[in-house]
GURO-853882 format. One record per atom (N, C-alpha, C): residue in three letters; x, y, z. Coordinates in steps of 0.001 Angstrom, whole numbers, plus 500000, padded with zeros to 6 digits. Each point is the difference from the previous one (the first is absolute). Layout:
N
ALAXYZ ...
***
This chain:
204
UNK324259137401153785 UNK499129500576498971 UNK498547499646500328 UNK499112501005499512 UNK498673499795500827 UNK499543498778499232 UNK500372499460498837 UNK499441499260498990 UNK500569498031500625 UNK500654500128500594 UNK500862498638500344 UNK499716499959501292 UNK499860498719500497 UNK499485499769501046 UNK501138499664501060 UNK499497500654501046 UNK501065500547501361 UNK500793498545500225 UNK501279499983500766 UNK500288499254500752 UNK500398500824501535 UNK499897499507500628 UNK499990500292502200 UNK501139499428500377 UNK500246498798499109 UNK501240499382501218 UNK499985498335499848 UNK500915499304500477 UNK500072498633499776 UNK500719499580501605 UNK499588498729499790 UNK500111499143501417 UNK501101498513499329 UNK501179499763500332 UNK500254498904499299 UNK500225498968501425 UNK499983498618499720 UNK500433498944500815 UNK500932499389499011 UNK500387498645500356 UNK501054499285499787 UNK499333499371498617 UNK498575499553500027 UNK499379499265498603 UNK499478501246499450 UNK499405500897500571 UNK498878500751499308 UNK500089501835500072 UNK499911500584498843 UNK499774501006499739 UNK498560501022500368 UNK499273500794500976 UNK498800500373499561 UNK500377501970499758 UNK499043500167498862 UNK500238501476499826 UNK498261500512500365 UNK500183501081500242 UNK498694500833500424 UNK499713500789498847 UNK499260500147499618 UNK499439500843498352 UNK498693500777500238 UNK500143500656499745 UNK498355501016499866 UNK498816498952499335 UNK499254500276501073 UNK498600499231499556 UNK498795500870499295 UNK500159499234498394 UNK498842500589499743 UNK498711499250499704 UNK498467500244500575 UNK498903499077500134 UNK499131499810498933 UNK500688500397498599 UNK498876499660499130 UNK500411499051498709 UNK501232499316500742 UNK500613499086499198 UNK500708500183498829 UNK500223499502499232 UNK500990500088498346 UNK498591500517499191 UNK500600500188498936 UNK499577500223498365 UNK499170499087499541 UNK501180498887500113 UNK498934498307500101 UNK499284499589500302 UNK499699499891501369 UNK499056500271500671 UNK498705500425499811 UNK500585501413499906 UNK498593500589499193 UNK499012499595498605 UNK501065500110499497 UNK499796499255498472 UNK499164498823500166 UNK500497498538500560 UNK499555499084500331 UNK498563499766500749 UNK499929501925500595 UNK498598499327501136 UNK498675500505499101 UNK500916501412499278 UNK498461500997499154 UNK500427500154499176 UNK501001499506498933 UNK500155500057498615 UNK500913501031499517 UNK500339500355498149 UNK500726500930499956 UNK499884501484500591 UNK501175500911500095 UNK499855501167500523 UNK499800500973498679 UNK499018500953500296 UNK499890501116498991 UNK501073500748499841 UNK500006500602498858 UNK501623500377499096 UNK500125501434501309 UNK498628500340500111 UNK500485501302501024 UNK501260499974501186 UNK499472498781500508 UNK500189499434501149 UNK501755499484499880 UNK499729499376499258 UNK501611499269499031 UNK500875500917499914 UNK499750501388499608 UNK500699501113499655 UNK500857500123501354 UNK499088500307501311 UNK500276500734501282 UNK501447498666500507 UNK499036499162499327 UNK501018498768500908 UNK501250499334499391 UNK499757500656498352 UNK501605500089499449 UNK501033500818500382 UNK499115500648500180 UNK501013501598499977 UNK500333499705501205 UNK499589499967501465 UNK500819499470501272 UNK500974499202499567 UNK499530498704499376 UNK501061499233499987 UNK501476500311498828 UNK499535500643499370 UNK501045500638498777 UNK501130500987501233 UNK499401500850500742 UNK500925500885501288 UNK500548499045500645 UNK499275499312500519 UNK501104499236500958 UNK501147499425498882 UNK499763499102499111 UNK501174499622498999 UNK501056501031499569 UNK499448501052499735 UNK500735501211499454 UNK501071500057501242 UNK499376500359501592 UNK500792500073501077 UNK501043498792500247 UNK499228498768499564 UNK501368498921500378 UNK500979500310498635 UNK499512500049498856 UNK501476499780498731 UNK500644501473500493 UNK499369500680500480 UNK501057501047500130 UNK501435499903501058 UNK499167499317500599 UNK500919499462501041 UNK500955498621499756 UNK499556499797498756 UNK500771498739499247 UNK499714498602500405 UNK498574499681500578 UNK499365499391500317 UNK499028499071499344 UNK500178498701499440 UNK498953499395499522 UNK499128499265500689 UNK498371500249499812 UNK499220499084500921 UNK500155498533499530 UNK499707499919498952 UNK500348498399499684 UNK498613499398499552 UNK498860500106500716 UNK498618499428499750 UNK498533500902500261 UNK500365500745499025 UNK498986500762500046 UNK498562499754499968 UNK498620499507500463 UNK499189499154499797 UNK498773500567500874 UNK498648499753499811 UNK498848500560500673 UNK500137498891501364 UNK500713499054500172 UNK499943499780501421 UNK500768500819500856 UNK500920501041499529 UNK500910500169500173 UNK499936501985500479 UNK498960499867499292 UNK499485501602500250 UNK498686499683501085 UNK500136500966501410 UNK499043500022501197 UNK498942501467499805 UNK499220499542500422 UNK498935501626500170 UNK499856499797501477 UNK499498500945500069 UNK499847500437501431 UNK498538501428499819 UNK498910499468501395 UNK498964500554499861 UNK500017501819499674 UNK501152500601500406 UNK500089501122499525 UNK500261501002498388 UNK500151498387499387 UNK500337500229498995 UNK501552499926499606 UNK500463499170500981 UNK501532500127499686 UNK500185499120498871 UNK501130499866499324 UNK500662498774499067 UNK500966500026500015 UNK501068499255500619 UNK501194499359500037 UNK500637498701499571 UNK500966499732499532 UNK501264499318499301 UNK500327499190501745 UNK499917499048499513 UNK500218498978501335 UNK500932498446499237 UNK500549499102501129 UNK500683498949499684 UNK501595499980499051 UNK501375500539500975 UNK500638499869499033 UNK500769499708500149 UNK499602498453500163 UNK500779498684499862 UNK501138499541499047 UNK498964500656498567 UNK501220499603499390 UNK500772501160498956 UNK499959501234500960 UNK500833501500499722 UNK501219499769499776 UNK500713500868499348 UNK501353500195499828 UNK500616501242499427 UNK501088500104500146 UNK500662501317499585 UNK500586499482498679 UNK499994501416498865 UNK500867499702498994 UNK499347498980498790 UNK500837499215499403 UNK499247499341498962 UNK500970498384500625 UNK498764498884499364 UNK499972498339500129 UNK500004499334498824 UNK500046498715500094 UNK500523498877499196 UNK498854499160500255 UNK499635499715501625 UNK499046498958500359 UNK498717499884499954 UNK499018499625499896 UNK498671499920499736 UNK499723500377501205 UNK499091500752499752 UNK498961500440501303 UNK498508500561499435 UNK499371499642500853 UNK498619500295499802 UNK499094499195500148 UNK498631500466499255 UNK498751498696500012 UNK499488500563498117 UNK500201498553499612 UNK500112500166498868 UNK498634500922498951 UNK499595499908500541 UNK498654500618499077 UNK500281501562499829 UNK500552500190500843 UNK500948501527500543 UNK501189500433499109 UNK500412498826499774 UNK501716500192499910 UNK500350500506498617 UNK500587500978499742 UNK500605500368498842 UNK500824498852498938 UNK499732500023498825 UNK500678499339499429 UNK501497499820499792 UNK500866501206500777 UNK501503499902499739 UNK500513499022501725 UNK498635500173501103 UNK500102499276500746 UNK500193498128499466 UNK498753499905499564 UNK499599498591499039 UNK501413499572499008 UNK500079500693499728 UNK501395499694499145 UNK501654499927500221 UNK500111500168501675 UNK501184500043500945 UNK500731501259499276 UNK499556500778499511 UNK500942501063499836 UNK500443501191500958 UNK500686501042500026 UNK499736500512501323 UNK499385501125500415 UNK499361500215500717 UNK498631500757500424 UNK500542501273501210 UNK498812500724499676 UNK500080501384501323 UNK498845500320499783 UNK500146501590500334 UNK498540500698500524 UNK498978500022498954 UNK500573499784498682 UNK498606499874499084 UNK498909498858499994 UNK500773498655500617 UNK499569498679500318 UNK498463500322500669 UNK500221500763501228 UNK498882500817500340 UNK499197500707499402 UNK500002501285498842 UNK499586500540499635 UNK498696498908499459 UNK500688498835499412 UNK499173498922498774 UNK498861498989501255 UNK500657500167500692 UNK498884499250501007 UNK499353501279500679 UNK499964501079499957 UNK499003501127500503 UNK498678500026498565 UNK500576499739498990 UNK498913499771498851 UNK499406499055499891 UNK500699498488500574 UNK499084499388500260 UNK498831499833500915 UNK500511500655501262 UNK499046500412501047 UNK499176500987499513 UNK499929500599499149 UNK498978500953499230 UNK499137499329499333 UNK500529498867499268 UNK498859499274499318 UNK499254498948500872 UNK500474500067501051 UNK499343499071501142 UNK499119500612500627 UNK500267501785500360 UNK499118499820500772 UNK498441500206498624 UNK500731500637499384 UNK498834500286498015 UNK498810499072500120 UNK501037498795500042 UNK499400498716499433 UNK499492498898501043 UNK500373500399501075 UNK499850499162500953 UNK500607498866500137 UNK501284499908499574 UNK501144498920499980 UNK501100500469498432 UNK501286499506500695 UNK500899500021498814 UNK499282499331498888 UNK501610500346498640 UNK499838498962498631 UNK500525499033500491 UNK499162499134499345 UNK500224498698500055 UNK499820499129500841 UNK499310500398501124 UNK500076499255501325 UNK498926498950500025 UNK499659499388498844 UNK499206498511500010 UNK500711499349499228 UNK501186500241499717 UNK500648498958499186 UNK501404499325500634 UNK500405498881499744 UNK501019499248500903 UNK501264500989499798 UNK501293499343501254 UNK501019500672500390 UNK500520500144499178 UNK500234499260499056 UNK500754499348498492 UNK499530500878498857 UNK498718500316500149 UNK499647500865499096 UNK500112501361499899 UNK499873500583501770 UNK500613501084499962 UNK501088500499499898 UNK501022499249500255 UNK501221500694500167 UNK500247499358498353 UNK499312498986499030 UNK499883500331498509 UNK499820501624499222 UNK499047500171500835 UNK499248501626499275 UNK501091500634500781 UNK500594500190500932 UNK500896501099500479 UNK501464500139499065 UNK500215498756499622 UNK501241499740499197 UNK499582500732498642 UNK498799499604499528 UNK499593500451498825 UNK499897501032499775 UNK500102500535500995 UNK499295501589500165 UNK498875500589498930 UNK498471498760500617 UNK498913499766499795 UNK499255501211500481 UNK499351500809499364 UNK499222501824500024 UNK499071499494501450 UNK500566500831500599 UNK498700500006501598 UNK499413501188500049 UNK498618500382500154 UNK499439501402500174 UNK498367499522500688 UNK499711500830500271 UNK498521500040500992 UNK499366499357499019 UNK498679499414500359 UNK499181499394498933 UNK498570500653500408 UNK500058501344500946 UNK498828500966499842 UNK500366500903499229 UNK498897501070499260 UNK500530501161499583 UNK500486500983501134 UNK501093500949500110 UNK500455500316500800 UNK500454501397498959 UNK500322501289500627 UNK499986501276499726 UNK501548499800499301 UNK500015501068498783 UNK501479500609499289 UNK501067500379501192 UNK499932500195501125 UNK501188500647500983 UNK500379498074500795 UNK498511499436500338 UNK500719498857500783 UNK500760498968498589 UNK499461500268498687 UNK500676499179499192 UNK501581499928499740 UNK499919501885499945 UNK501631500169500197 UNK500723499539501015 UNK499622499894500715 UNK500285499640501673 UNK500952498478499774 UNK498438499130499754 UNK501115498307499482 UNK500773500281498970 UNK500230500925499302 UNK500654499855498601 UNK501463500150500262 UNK499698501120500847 UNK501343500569500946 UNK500789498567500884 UNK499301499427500579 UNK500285499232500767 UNK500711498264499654 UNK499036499743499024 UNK500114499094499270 UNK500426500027499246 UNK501259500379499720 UNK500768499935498682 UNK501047498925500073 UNK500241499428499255 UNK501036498716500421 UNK500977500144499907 UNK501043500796499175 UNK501222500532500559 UNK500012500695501454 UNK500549499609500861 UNK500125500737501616 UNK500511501522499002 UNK500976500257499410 UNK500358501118499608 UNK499198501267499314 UNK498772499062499264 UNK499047501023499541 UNK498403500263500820 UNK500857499840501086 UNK498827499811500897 UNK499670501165501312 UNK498991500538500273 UNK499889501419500529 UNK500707500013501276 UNK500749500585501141 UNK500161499976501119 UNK499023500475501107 UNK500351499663500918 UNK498910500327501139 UNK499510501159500017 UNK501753500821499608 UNK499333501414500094 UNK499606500527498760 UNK500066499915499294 UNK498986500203498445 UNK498607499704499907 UNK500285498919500815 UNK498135499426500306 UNK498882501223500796 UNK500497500223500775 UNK499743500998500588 UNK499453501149499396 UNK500045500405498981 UNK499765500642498869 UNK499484499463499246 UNK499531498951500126 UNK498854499573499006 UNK498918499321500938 UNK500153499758501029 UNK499277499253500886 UNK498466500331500218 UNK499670501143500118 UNK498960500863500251 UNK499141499786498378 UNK499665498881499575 UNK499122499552499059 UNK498680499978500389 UNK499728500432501152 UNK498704500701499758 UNK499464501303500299 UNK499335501154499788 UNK499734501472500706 UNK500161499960501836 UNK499062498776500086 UNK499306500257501774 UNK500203498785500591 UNK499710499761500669 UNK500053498448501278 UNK499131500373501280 UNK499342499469500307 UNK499116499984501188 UNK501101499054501404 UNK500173501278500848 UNK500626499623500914 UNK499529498500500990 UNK498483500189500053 UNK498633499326500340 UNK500120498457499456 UNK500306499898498878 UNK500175498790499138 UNK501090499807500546 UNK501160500237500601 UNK501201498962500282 UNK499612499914501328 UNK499494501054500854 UNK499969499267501329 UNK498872499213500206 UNK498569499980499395 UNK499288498416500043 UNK500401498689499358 UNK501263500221499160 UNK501059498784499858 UNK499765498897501126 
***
């Protein structure tokens, strides 16, 4: 899928595994975030919506990424955006914790058992990351977060942000996994804004 980042091939020895992956040179989400601050909602839009396709393409395939996260999403100077690292993927639905918690859905947090919506809830959080220029909650201890995740403590952007990207987390963030939008529903709501400047993702 054009949205997920290639693999070429793997080399194994007796200790060590190496895989070959498409290189892209303009680093993660994070990255970005970290060097020039939050991303404009325009911008956010182009780079949900990639990442909403590629998800749509793995659950269809019955595929969970597992850690959905702005380190985790690559640009590339052409403007590409791809779904990279999936370490901790799986088919079908789990029992076991996986993730990085600031990410992690609350039915994750709560050992209950999880699938492709697990994702959906960490694609909203990566929305308010890139909004805000970091997840909820991410100055407060480990203990506290996975407190507010249990609690299922209200997370939303803390800029004003447009009626289409609001629906967007509302969709996403719902704390029943069951009342919660799918990849491909998202898709249909994703386009929360008219336009996007192609220009703005590739000086990313």
């Amino acid at each position: 899928h054009e949205n997920i980042v290639r693999f070429f091939g793997c080399h194994k020895s007796e200790k060590h595994v190496w895989m070959v992956l498409e290189y892209l040179n303009r680093g993660s989400v994070a990255r970005h975030i970290k060097s020039y601050g939050r991303i404009a909602e325009s911008s956010a839009a182009f780079i949900l919506k990639s990442i909403t396709q590629a998800l749509h393409y793995l659950h269809f395939n019955g595929i969970v990424h597992g850690d959905v996260k702005g380190d985790n999403i690559l640009l590339g100077s052409k403007g590409e955006i791809k779904l990279a690292d999936f370490g901790l993927s799986f088919c079908g639905v789990s029992n076991t914790r996986a993730g990085t918690y600031l990410w992690m859905a609350p039915e994750i947090v709560k050992k209950e058992q999880f699938g492709t919506s697990s994702d959906v809830w960490s694609l909203g959080i990566c929305a308010i990351e890139c909004l805000d220029g970091e997840p909820p909650f991410s100055h407060e201890s480990p203990t506290n977060i996975i407190k507010s995740i249990k609690t299922n403590r209200k997370r939303q952007a803390q800029r004003k942000v447009s009626c289409k990207c609001q629906e967007f987390l509302d969709c996403c963030l719902e704390t029943l996994p069951s009342a919660r939008s799918s990849s491909e529903t998202l898709l249909n709501v994703i386009v929360f804004v008219s336009f996007y400047k192609l220009t703005e993702i590739i000086s990313l």
